[in-house]
C-alpha positions in Angstrom: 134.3 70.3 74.2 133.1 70.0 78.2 129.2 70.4 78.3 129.4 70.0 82.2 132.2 73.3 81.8 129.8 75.0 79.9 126.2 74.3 81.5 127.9 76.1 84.8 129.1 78.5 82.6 125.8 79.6 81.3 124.2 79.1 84.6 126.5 81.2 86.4 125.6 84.2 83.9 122.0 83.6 84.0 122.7 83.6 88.2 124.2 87.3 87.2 121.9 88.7 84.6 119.1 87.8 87.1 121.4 89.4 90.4 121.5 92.6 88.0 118.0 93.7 88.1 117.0 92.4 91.0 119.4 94.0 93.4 118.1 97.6 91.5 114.4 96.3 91.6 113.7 99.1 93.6 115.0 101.7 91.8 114.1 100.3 88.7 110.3 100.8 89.8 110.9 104.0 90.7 112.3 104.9 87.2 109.1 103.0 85.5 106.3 104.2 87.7 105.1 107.7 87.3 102.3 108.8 89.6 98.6 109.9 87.9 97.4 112.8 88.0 94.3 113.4 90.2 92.1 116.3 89.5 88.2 117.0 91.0 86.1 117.5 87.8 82.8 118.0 89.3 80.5 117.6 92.3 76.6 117.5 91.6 73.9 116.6 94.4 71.8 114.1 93.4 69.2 114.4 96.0 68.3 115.0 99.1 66.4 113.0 102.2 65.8 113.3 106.2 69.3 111.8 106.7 71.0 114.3 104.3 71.9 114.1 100.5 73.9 112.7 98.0 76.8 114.2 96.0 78.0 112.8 93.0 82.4 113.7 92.9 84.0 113.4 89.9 87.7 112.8 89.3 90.0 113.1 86.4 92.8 110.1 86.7 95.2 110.8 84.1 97.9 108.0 83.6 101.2 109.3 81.7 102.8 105.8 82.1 103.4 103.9 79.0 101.2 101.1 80.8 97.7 100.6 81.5 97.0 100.8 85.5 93.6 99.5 87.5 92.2 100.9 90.6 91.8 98.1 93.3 90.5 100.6 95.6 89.9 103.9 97.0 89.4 105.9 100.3 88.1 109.2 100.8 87.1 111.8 102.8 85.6 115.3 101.3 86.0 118.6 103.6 84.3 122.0 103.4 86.3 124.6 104.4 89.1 123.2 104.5 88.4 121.3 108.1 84.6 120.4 108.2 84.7 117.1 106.9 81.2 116.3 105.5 81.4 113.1 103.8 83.8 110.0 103.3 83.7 106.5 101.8 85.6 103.8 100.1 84.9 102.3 96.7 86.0 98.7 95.5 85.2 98.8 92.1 87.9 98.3 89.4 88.3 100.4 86.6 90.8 100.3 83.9 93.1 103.4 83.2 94.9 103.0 79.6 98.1 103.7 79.4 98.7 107.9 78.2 95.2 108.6 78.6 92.2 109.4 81.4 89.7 107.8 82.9 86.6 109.9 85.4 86.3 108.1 88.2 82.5 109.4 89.7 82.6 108.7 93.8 79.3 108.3 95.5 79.1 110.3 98.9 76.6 110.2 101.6 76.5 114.1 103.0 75.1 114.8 106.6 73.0 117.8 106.7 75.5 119.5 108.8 77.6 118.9 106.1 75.2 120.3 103.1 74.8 123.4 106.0 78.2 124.4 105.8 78.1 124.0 102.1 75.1 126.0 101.6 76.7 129.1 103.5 79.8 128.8 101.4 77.5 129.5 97.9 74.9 131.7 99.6 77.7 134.2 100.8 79.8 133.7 97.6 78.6 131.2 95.1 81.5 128.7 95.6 81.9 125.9 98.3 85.7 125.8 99.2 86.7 122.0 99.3 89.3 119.5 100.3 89.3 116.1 99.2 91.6 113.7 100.7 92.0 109.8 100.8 94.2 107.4 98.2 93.7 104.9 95.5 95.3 101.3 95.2 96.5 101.0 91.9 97.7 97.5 90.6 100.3 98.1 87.8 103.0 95.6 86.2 105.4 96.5 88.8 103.0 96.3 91.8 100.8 97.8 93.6 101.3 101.3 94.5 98.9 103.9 97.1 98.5 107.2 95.2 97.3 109.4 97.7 94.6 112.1 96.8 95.3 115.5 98.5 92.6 118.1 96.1 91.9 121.7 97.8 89.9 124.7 95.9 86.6 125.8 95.4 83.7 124.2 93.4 80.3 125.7 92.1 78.4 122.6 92.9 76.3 121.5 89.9 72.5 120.4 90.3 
């Protein structure tokens, strides 16, 4: 029996087993990774001041990966009419989204008064503000980090 014979032997296969994946790494994370769902629940003003108000915008992240995923930040910029942007931030703050299931995500916005203008003559001539929200989240998963970006358009009844 040659130990030296067979120690090369076994390292040569572990060389190849590891060579396997990792030259389909790429591939392989784009079979395991399944981008969340991202839906606008709700948007409530919260109050309003000299400078303008503050709008409360809820999101629905729904994970259908069979692991857990946690925001490590988002970006975001909410439009009226499709063009008038009125508000825009970033958040920091790390939730958790368990894997198959959702999580709201409520965004804190600043809105100029311009802004809440072009908002108010959306719901006095038809009782909906027509919206776009746009930005991404960072998500930090097993497999890395991956942008999600967040493209929502439709109309919203805001809610006081």
């Amino acid at each position: 029996m040659n130990v030296d014979r067979d120690v090369r032997t076994l390292r040569f296969l572990a060389a190849v087993l590891l060579a396997i994946p990792l030259g389909g790494c790429r591939d392989l994370s784009q079979r395991l990774w399944r981008q969340p769902r991202i839906a606008l629940r709700a948007v409530r003003l919260s109050g309003v001041g000299l400078d303008g108000g503050t709008l409360h915008v809820s999101l629905l992240v729904h994970n259908s990966n069979f692991y857990s995923l946690n925001t490590a930040g988002m970006r975001y910029s909410l439009l009226v009419r499709d063009s008038v942007p009125i508000a825009e931030g970033s958040d920091s703050t790390h939730r958790h989204v368990p894997a198959h299931d959702s999580v709201v995500v409520e965004l804190p916005l600043h809105v100029t008064w311009r802004g809440l203008s072009s908002a108010g003559q959306d719901i006095v001539s038809n009782g909906l503000v027509s919206y776009r929200l746009i930005g991404d989240i960072t998500l930090d998963t097993p497999i890395g980090k991956h942008d999600v970006p967040i493209s929502q358009a439709g109309r919203f009844a805001p809610i006081r």
